[in-house]
N, C-alpha and C positions, 0 to 999 in steps of 0.2 A: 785880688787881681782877677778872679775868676768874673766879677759882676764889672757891669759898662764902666758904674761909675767909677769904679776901683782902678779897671784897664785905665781911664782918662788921666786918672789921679796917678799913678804908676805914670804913665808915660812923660804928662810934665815934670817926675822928679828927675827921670833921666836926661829930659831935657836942660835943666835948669838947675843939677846939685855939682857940688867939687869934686874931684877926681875921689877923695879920701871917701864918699857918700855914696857915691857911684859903684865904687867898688863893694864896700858892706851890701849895696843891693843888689848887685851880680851874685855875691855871697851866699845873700838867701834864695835868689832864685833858682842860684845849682843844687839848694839842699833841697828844694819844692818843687824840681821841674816833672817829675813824674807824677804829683799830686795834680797839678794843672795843666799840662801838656795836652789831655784829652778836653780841657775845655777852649773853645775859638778865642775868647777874652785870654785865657792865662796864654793861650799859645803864641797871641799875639805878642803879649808882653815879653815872654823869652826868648823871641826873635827879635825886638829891641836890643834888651842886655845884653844880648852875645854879637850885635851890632856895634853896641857903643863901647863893647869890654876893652880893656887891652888886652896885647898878642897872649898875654899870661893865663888872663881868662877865658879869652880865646880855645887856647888850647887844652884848660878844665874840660871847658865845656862841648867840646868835638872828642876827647877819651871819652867823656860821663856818656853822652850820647854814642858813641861807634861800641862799645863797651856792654850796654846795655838797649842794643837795638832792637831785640826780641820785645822789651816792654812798650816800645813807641808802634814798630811797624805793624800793630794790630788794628791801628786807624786810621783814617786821609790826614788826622790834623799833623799825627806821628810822620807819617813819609812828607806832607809839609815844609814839617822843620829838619828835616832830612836835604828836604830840597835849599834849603834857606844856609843851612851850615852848607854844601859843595859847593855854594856861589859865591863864596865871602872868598877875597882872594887870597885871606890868612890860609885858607885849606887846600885852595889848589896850588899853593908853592908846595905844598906836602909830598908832592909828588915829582918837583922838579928834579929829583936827581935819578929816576928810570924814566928818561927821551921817550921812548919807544909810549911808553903807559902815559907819562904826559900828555902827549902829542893826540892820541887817541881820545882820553879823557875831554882834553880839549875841543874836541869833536860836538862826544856827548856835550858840554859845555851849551852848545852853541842852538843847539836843537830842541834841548831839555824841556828850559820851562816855558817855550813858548809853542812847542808844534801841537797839532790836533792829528798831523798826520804819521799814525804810525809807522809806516811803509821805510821812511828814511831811517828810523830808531832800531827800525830791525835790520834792517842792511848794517849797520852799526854793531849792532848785539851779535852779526853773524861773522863780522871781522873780525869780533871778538873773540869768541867766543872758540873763533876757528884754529885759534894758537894757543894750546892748551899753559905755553909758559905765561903768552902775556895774560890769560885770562889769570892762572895762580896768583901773579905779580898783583892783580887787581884785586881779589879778594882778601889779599894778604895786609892789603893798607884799609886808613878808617877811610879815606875819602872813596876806595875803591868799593869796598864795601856797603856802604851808603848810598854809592850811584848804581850798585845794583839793586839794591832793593827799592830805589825812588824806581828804576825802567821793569822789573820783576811784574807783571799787571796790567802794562799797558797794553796788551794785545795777547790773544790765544798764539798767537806763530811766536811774540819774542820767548812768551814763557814757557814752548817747548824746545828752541835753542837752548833758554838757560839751564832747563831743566837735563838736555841729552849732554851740557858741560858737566854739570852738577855730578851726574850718573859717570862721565868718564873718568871725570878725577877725583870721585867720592870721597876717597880716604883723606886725600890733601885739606879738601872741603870741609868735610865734615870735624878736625882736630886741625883747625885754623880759627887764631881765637876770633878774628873778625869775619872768617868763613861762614862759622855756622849758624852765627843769624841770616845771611843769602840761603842757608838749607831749611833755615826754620822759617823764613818768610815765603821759599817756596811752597812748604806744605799749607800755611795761613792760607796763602792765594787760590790755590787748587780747593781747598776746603770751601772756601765761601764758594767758588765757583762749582761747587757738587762735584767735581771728577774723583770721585771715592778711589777709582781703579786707583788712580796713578797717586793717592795719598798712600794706596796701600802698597803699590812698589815702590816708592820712599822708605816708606815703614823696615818692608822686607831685606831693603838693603842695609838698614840698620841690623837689624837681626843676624843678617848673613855674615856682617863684618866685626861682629858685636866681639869676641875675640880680641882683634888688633884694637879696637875702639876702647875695651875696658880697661887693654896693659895702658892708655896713655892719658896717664892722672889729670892731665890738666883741662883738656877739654871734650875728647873721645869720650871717659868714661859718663859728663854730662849727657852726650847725645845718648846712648845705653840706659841711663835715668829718664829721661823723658820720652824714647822708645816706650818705654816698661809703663811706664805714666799714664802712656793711653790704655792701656787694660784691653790690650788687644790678645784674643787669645792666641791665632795664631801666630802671632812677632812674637808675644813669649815664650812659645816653643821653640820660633826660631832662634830667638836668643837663648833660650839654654841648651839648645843643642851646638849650637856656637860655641859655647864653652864648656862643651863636654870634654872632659878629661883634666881639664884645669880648673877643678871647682876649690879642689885642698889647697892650691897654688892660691888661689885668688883671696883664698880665705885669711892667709896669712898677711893681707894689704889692706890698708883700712876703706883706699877707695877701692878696691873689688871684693872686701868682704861688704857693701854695702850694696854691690850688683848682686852678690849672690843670696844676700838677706832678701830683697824690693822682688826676689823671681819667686822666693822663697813665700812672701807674704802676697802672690798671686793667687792662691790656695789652686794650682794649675798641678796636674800629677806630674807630669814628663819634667819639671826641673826636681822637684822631690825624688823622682824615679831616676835619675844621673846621678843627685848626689849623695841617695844615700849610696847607690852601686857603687860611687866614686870611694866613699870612706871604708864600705867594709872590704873593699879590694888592697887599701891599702895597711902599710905595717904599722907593726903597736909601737915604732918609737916615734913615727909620724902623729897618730894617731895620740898618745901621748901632750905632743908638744902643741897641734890642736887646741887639744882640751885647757891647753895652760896658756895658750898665746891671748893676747890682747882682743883683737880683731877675731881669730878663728871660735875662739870662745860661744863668743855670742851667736857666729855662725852654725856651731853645734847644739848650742841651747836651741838656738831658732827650727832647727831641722827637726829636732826631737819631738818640739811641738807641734808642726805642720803636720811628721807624719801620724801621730796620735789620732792630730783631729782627720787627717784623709784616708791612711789607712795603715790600720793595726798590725798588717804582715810585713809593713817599710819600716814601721816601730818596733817591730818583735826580734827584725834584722839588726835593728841599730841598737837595740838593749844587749844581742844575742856580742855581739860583737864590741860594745863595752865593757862588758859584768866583768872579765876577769882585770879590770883595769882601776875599778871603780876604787878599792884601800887606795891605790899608786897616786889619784886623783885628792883624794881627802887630803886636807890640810895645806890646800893651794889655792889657784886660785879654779883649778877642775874641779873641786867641790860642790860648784851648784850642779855638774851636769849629772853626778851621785843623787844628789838633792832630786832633782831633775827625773830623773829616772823614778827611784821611789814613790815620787808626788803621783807620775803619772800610770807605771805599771801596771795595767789589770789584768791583762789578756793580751794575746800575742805571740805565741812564740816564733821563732826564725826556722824555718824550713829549708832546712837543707838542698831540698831538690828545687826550690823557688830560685834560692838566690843561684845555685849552678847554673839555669836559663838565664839569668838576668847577665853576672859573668859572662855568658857565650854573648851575649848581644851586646854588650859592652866593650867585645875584643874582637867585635864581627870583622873588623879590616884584617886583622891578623887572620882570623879565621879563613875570610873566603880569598886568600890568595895561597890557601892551602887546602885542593881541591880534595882533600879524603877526611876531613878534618868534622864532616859531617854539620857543620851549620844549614846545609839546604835540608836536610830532615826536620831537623829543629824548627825552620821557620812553619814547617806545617802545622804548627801547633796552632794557627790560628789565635794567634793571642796581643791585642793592641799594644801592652806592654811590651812585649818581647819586640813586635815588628815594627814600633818606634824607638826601642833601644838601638836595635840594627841599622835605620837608618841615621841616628845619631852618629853612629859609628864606623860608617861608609861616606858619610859626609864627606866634600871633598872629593871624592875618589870615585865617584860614580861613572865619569866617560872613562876613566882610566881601566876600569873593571869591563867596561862594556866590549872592549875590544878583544876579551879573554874567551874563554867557552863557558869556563867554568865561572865565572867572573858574571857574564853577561847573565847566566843561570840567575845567580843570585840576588841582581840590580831589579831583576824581572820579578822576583818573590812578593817582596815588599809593596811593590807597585798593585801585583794582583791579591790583596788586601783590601783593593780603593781605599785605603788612608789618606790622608790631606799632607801631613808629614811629609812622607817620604815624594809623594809628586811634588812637593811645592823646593823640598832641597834638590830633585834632580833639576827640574825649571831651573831653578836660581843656579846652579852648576853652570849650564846651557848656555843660561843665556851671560855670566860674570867669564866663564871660562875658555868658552867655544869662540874662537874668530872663525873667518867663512871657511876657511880650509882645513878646520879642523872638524865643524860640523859636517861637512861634504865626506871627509873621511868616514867618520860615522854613522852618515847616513849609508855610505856604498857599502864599509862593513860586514863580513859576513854575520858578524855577532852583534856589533853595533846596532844594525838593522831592524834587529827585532826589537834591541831595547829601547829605539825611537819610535818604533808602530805603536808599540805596549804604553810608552809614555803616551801616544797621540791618545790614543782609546779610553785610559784610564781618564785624561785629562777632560776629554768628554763627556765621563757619564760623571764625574768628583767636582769638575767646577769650568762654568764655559769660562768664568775671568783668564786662568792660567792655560786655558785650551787656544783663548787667543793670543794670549801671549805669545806662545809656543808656535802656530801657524804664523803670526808678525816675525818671528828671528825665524824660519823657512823659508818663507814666501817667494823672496828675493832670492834662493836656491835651486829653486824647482827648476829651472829650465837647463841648469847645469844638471840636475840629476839624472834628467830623461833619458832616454836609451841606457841608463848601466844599474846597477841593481836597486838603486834609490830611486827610482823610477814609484815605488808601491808606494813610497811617503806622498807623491805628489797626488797619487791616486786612492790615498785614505782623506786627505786633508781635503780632497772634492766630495765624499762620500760621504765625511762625518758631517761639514759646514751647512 
């Protein structure tokens, strides 16, 4: 079917076999449509079959494709036949029964495959786009899904509409089974078209949400697997610091012991440096059941060996912190990580004053809302690990802390590091947490204040990408700041540009 003559020969049997014939050929071309879809010949022919199918195969073949749209929208022929399924009127009843989405779709309908001009498409996109329910309701169906990724491209202005929807209702988007091909065809689009920035604030928002995205088995934890996928170093960090504190949780699931393995076989320090902290923090009957669980098992074998090969003081911890367990373990199924230990053991031992640093940076939330508790000394130690455990561990909490004295002290610490880390969680804070009147607060601030100039500064000399971020969620502030103590944000943000 992929050759001329083959498409010729194919198309007279659909024109000219029994229904009983027709059918067995609908049959095989829903099992082959991914093999030929990327060729013009096969493509053509599977917009025939699912022409002439009935409603039955019909609606095979709008699942197999809305279902598996990540494999088609990588090419023109793929969004094609995207466009060729939402105009068969077997699909647009799909949606008769939400008025409101119909009626809209309808629209799209009319414009779709015939305009050159984008201008009216995106007046459309912004109707859309502009009702966060009806847009949901759209992403939620295969037809709706489909029409976003056929309009997704057609113009720089629709695909930052789609993209600032995307961004508002991420979570819904992203762990919606027909959503997240419209998040994975945005990133496709922007790729081809070089805008590396904005793949990589896609990216980051996975990472930042990686947490709620991994508790939800069915499609959240995919987007987290394909996060990690790209071998980006910094989403990795952002994703394990995502799920800092819930590594021994996660490890007990098979699909989040297989996020915590895929961070695991990044050979990246900062997820090895969470979980070992994570395990030797916790008790020997956890720790125990670990060793003996399904899923957690392999997670512990796994850690053992990463930290071996990255470093022998994260191995010396997690030996130091097994040994008295390891008989308990014999003659179960904790027996390899016995096994395990022995194979590996040379050198190493666990240092007591190592892992009590790592502890304080692990509990830093706790810590710095207890202002005699002495973590602002600690962090002078100048030490990468310590001052990306800390902001793993204020995650979250950063504007919250800013407002404090003692709080604002220690959001400030980390930042004057210039680590990539900790600026790129306060940004992502900022800009996920701050609506206008909350940023305004925190710019007038008396404590706030400083930990927004610090953010400005650091962000400038560590990376202009999140410096401009940072001035973009401002900018539109400044005139409210003028005259009251926010006034110097306006007047760093001219200084540094």
């Amino acid at each position: 079917m992929t050759h001329e003559h083959g498409k010729d020969l194919a198309s007279r049997v659909l024109d000219v076999c029994n229904i009983h014939d027709k059918n067995m050929f609908c049959r095989i071309t829903y099992h082959l449509i991914f093999y030929i879809a990327h060729n013009e010949n096969g493509c053509s022919i599977i917009k025939k079959a699912i022409t002439t199918a009935d409603d039955l195969f019909k609606s095979d073949f709008l699942d197999l494709i809305a279902q598996h749209a990540n494999l088609l929208s990588t090419h023109d022929l793929g969004i094609s036949l995207f466009q060729h399924v939402v105009d068969l009127d077997f699909t647009k009843k799909t949606t008769e029964e939400d008025t409101r989405l119909h009626e809209l779709m309808a629209e799209f309908d009319k414009i779709l495959p015939i305009t050159s001009d984008t201008a009216e498409l995106h007046k459309l996109a912004l109707k859309l786009t502009s009702d966060s329910d009806l847009f949901l309701e759209l992403v939620k169906t295969k037809r709706g899904s489909l029409m976003a990724q056929i309009i997704i491209g057609k113009s720089k202005e629709i695909d930052t509409v789609f993209w600032e929807a995307i961004k508002q209702n991420y979570t819904n988007v992203a762990t919606s089974f027909y959503g997240h091909h419209i998040f994975r065809r945005a990133i496709n689009v922007v790729e081809e078209t070089r805008k590396l920035k904005l793949v990589a604030q896609i990216l980051r928002l996975d990472g930042y949400n990686a947490l709620y995205l991994t508790k939800e088995p069915h499609i959240g934890n995919l987007v987290v697997e394909y996060t990690i996928n790209r071998h980006d170093s910094v989403v990795t960090e952002l994703v394990a610091s995502g799920l800092q504190g819930h590594y021994i949780e996660l490890s007990f699931l098979k699909h989040g012991s297989n996020i915590v393995a895929m961070l695991l076989g990044e050979d990246e320090e900062l997820p090895l440096l969470l979980i070992v902290t994570e395990i030797v923090e916790c008790d020997e009957d956890t720790l125990v059941r670990l060793a003996n669980d399904e899923y957690g098992n392999g997670v512990l074998a796994k850690t053992l060996q990463v930290a071996k090969k990255l470093r022998d003081d994260l191995f010396g911890d997690l030996v130091g912190k097994l040994r008295p367990f390891l008989d308990t373990l014999r003659g179960s199924r904790g027996e390899n990580i016995a096994q395990a230990i022995n194979v590996l053991e040379e050198r190493g031992k666990s240092r007591l004053f190592e892992i009590t640093k790592r502890l304080n940076g692990y509990n830093a939330l706790y810590l710095a809302k207890e202002p005699n508790l002495g973590l602002q000394d600690a962090i002078d130690l100048h030490e990468p690990d310590f001052t990306k455990l800390i902001a793993c561990g204020l995650r979250g909490h950063f504007i919250e802390l800013s407002f404090l004295k003692h709080g604002s002290n220690i959001v400030e610490k980390p930042l004057g590091e210039d680590e990539y880390l900790p600026l790129l969680l306060i940004i992502m804070e900022i800009d996920i947490k701050c609506d206008e009147d909350r940023l305004v607060r925190l710019a007038k601030d008396e404590y706030g204040n400083g930990v927004l100039k610090k953010t400005l500064q650091v962000a400038k000399n560590v990376s202009d990408d999140l410096f401009g971020y940072l001035v973009g969620k401002l900018r539109p502030l400044l005139d409210t700041l003028r005259g009251s103590r926010g006034e110097n944000i306006a007047a760093i943000i001219n200084e540094l540009q």
